[in-house]
N, C-alpha and C positions, 0 to 999 in steps of 0.2 A: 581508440581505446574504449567509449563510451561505450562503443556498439560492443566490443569485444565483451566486455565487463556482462551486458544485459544477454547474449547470446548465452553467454557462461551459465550466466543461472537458467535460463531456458533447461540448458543441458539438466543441470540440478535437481528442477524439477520436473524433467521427462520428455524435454520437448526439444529435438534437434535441429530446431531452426526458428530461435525466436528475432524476429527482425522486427522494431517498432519506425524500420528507415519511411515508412509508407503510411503513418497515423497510429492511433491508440490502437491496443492488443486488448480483447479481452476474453478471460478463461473463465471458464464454470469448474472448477476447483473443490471434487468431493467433499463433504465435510469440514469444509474452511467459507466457502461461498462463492461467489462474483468478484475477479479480478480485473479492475482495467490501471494498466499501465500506460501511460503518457510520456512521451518526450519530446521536451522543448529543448529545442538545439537550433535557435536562430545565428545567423553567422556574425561571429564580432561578439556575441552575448555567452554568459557560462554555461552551459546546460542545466537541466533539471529534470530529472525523472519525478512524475508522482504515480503513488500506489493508493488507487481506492478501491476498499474491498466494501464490499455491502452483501448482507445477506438477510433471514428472514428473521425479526424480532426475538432475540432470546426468550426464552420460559418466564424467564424474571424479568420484564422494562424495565422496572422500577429502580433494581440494583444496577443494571445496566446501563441505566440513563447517568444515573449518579456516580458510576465508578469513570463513565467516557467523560462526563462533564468536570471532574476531578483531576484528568489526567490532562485535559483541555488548557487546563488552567497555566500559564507559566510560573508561579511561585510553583510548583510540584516536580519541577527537573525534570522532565520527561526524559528518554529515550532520544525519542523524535517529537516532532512538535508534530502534534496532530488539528485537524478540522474536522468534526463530526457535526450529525444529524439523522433526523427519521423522517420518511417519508411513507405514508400509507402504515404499509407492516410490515417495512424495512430500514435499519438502521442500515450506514455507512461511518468509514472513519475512512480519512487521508493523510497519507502523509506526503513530503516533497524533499526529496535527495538532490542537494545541490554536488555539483560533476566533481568535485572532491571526494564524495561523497557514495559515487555513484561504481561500486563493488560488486563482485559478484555477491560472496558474502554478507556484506551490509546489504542487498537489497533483502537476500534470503530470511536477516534478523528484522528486516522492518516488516517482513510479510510478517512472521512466527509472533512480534511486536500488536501487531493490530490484530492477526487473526485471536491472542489471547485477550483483549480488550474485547471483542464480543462473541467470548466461549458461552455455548449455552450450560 
């Protein structure tokens, strides 16, 4: 079902045949940035998909540093619980979809979710 679920959104956004059965996937994703997908699917253990998109420093650091470290925070209810950071003259944010969790749909709102956390 896991696999069904991430192949699904493959479909969604364009791609007919997204299989993560053989290690991380990662897309160069016009105007949104750098996608890598992960899945942890050890036997006996629940799965976990992570989404980290990174691309190149917004216009603004400043407000962007302070709206991702905001959102970081758990008193602020997030969405998804994210992990961020910058590296060079690229920010990243993460998130991690536990197998309950892990949707065609819901993966598509955790992209749409982090790509709006570093809109330029």
């Amino acid at each position: 079902m896991v696999y069904d679920e991430i192949e699904e959104f493959g479909r969604r956004i364009g791609l007919s045949a997204l299989d993560l059965g053989n290690g991380p996937v990662t897309l160069d994703i016009e105007e949104i940035g750098r996608l890598t997908l992960t899945l942890q699917n050890a036997p006996g253990q629940e799965a976990e998909l992570s989404l980290m998109l990174v691309r190149e420093f917004p216009q603004e650091p400043a407000k962007t540093a302070r709206k991702l470290l905001r959102e970081a925070d758990w008193r602020t209810n997030p969405p998804y619980t994210i992990q961020t950071g910058v590296l060079n003259e690229r920010v990243f944010v993460l998130t991690r979809l536990p197998e309950s969790r892990i949707l065609a749909a819901e993966i598509e709102n955790a992209l749409r979710y982090l790509t709006a956390l570093i809109a330029n």
